[in-house]
C-alpha atoms as one frame of an Amber mdcrd trajectory, in Angstrom:
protein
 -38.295 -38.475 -26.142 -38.311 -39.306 -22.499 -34.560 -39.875 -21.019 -33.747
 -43.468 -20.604 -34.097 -44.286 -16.645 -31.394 -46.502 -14.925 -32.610 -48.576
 -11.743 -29.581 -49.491  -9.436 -30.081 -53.472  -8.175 -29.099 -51.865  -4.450
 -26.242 -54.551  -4.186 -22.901 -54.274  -5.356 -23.427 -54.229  -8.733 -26.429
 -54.166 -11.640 -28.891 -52.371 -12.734 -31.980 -51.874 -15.088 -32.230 -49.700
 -17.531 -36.047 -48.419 -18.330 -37.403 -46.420 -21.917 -34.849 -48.360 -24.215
 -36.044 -49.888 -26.992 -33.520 -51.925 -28.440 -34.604 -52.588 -31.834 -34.239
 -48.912 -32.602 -30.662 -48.101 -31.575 -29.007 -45.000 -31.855 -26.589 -42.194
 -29.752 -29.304 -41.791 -26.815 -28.952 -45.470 -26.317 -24.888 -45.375 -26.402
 -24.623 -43.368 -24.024 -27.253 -44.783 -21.536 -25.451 -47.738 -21.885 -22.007
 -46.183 -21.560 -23.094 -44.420 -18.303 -24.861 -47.556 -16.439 -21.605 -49.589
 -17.434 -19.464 -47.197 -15.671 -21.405 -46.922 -12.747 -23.140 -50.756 -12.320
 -20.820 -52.805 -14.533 -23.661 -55.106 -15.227 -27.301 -54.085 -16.878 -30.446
 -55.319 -18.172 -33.479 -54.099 -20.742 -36.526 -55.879 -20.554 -37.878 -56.895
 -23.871 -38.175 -56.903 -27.186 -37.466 -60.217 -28.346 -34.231 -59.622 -30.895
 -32.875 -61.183 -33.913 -29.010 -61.748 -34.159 -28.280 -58.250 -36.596 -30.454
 -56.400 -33.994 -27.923 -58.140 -30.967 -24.973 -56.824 -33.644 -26.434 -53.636
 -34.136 -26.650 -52.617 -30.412 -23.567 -54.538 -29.310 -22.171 -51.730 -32.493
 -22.468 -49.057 -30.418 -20.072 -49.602 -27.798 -17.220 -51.236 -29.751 -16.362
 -53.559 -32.373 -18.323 -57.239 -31.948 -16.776 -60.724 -32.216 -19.044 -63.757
 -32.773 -18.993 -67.134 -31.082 -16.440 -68.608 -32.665 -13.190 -68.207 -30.531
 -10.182 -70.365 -31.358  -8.868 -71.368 -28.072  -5.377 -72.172 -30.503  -5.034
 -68.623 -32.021  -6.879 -66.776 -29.903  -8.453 -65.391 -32.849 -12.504 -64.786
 -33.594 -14.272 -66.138 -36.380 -16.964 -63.572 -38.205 -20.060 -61.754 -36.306
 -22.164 -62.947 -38.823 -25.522 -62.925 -37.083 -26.326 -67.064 -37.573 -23.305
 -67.656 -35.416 -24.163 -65.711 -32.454 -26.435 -68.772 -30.398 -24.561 -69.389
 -27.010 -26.903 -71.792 -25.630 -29.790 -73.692 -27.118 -30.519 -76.852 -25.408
 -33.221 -78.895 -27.250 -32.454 -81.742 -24.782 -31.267 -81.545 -22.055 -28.557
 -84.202 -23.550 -27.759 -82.356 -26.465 -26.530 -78.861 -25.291 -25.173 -76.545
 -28.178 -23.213 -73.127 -28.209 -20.470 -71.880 -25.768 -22.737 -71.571 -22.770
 -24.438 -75.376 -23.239 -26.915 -76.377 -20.458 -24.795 -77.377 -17.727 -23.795
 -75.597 -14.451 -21.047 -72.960 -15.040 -18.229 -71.802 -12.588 -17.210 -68.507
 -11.459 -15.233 -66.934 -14.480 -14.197 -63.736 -16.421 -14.659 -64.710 -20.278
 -12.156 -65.151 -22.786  -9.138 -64.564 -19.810  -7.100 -67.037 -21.479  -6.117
 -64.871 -24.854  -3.933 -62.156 -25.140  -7.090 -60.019 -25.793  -9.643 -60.885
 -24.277 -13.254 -59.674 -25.073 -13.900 -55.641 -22.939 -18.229 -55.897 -22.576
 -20.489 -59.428 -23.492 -24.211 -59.247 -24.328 -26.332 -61.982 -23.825 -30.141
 -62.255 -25.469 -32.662 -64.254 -24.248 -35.168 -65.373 -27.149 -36.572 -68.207
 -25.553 -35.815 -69.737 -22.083 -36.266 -72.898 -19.995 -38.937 -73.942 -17.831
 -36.239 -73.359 -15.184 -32.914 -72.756 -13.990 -30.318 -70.572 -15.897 -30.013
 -67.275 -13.873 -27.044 -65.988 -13.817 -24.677 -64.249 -10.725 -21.748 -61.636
 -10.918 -19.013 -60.680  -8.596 -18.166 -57.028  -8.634 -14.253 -57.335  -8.935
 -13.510 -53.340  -8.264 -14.651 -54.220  -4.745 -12.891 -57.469  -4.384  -9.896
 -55.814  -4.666 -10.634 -52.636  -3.335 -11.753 -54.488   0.783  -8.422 -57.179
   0.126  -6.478 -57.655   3.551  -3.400 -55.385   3.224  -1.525 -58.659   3.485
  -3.232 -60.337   0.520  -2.721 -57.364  -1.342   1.146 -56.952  -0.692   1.558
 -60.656  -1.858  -0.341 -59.818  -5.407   1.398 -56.972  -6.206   3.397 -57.142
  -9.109   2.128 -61.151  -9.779   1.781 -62.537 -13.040  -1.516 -65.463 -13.505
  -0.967 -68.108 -15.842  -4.120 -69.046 -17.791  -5.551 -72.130 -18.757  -7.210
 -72.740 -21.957  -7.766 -76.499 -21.957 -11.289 -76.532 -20.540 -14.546 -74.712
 -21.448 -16.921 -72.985 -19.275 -18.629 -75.859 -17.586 -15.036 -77.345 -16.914
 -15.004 -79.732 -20.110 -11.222 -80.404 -21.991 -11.599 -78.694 -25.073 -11.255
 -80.754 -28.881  -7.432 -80.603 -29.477  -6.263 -80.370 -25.935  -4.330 -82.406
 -23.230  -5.859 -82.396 -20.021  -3.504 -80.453 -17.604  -2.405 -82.040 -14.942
   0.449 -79.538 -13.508  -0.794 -76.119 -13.458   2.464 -74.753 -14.485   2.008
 -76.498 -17.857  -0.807 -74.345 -18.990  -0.985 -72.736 -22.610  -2.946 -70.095
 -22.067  -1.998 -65.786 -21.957  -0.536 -64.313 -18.748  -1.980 -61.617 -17.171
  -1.728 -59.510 -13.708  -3.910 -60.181 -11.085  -4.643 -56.656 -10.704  -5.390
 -54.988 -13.644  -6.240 -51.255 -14.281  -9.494 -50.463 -16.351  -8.430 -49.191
 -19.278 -11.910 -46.663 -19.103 -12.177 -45.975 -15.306  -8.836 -46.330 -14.444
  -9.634 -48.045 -11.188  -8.238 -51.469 -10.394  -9.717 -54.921 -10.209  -9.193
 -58.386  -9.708  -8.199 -60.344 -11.975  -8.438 -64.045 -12.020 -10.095 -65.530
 -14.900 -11.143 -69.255 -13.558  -9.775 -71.585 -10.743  -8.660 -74.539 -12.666
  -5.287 -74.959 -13.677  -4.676 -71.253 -13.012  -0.937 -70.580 -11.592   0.855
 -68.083 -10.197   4.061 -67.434 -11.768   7.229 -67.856 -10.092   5.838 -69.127
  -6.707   5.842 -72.815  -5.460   2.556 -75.309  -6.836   1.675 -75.175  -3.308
   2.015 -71.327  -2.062   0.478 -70.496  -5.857  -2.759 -72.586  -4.785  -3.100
 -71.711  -0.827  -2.753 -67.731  -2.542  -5.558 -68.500  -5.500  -8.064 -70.783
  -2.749  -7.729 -67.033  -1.012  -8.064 -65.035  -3.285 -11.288 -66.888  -4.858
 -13.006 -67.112  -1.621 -13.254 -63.555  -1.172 -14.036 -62.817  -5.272 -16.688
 -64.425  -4.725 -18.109 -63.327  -1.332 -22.066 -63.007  -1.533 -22.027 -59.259
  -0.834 -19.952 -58.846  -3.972 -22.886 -60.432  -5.778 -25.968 -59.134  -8.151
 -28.045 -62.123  -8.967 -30.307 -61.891 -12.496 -33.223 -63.852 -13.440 -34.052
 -64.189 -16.995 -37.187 -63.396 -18.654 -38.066 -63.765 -22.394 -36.459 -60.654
 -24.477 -33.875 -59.608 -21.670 -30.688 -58.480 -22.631 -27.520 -58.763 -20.457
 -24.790 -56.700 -21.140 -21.637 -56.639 -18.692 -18.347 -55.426 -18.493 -15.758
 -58.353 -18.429 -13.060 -56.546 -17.216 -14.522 -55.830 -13.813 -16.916 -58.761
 -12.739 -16.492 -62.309 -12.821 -19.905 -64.075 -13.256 -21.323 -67.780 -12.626
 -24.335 -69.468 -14.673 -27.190 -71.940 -13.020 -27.573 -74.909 -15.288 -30.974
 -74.963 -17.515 -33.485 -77.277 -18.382 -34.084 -78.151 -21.885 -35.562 -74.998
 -24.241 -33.758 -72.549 -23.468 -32.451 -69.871 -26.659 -29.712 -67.176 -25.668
 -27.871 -64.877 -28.489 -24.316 -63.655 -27.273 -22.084 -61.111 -29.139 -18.752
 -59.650 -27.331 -16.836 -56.581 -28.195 -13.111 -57.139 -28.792 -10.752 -56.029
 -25.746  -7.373 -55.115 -24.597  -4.450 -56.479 -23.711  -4.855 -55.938 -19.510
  -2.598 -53.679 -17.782
């Protein structure tokens, strides 16, 4: 059997990953995986078209899956049963369904709201849209790595307070007040710069703009610090862009990269399954 072969994207991060066939997984494919994590945080495999227990089954190999269902209350997953794992399947373009809907996303790192949140995501395509949908990711190692000294002395140490209120397209969640002081968020706190629990090298970490605080410092110095910080998380030479085709899988590591999600016209069919995390450090 022919070694799998990773392509590098040539930017900051992703990469593809050639002589995989997902429906068939086993150690050869672990490790691949494992290895083009490490080294490109993001990767794709073209094709085959998967079922949800085939998602579960690879998703297996690197950790323990969670399904869709996240309460935002508890923090807690529901099953992985494989009928729960659609993230976005928009028959109308008025009627989007799953976590991921149809809608535009913003610039994000999943789940950074719980005290746990998910370490690697997959995402399936089965079917897609007649357009729209790519998705972007921001190599956080980097982010922090090329911070101004200043910036960097003003982080250290800081505590983010996380807001759980609002989904990924910026919608207030069933059950929820909408936040209007940023201090009065109910979500997990975490450090801006965390330490990979694998790689041991340190990242960003900022979870999503909105109602994010930093703790102990004034509304106004905690916002000038974030509007900083976010501008240059999200600088385009941070950035690996992926288009989808039919049968691609996405997996990423959510520890490291923030990502951001085109909106997409009605059709489109995506499968997600996350593995469960650690508390940051």
């Amino acid at each position: 059997m022919r070694s799998p072969e990773i392509i590098p994207s040539g930017l900051a991060c992703g990469a593809e990953i050639r002589g995989l066939d997902l429906a068939v997984p086993g150690p050869v494919m672990a490790e691949a995986l494992r290895q083009a994590l490490r080294e490109h945080l993001a990767v794709v495999i073209r094709g085959p078209v998967l079922d949800g227990a085939q998602l579960l089954a690879v998703a297996g190999l690197l950790g323990t899956p969670e399904g869709q269902g996240i309460s935002v209350l508890t923090g807690e997953a529901s099953g992985t049963s494989a009928t729960d794992l659609v993230a976005s399947s928009t028959a109308a373009p008025a009627r989007p369904t799953g976590s991921l809907g149809g809608g535009a996303g913003i610039w994000q790192s999943d789940l950074a709201y719980r005290l746990r949140p998910c370490s690697i995501a997959l995402l399936h395509a089965r079917v897609l849209a007649a357009d729209g949908g790519a998705v972007a990711f921001a190599d956080q190692y980097r982010a922090h790595d090329t911070l101004a000294a200043e910036l960097k002395a003003r982080i250290e140490g800081r505590m983010l307070l996380h807001d759980e209120s609002r989904d990924n397209e910026g919608r207030l969640r069933e059950g929820h007040q909408d936040i209007r002081d940023p201090r009065e968020s109910t979500g997990a706190q975490h450090r801006i710069v965390r330490t990979h629990t694998d790689t041991r090298r340190k990242a960003l970490y900022l979870g999503r703009r909105r109602n994010a605080w930093v703790i102990g410092l004034p509304l106004d110095e905690s916002e000038a610090l974030l509007d900083a910080l976010w501008a240059h998380a999200t600088r385009p030479e941070l950035q690996w862009r992926h288009a989808w085709q039919p049968g691609d899988t996405l997996l990423w590591d959510n520890r490291c990269l923030l990502y951001c999600h085109d909106a997409a016209a009605a059709g489109r069919e995506l499968l997600r399954v996350q593995l469960r995390g650690e508390p940051p450090r």
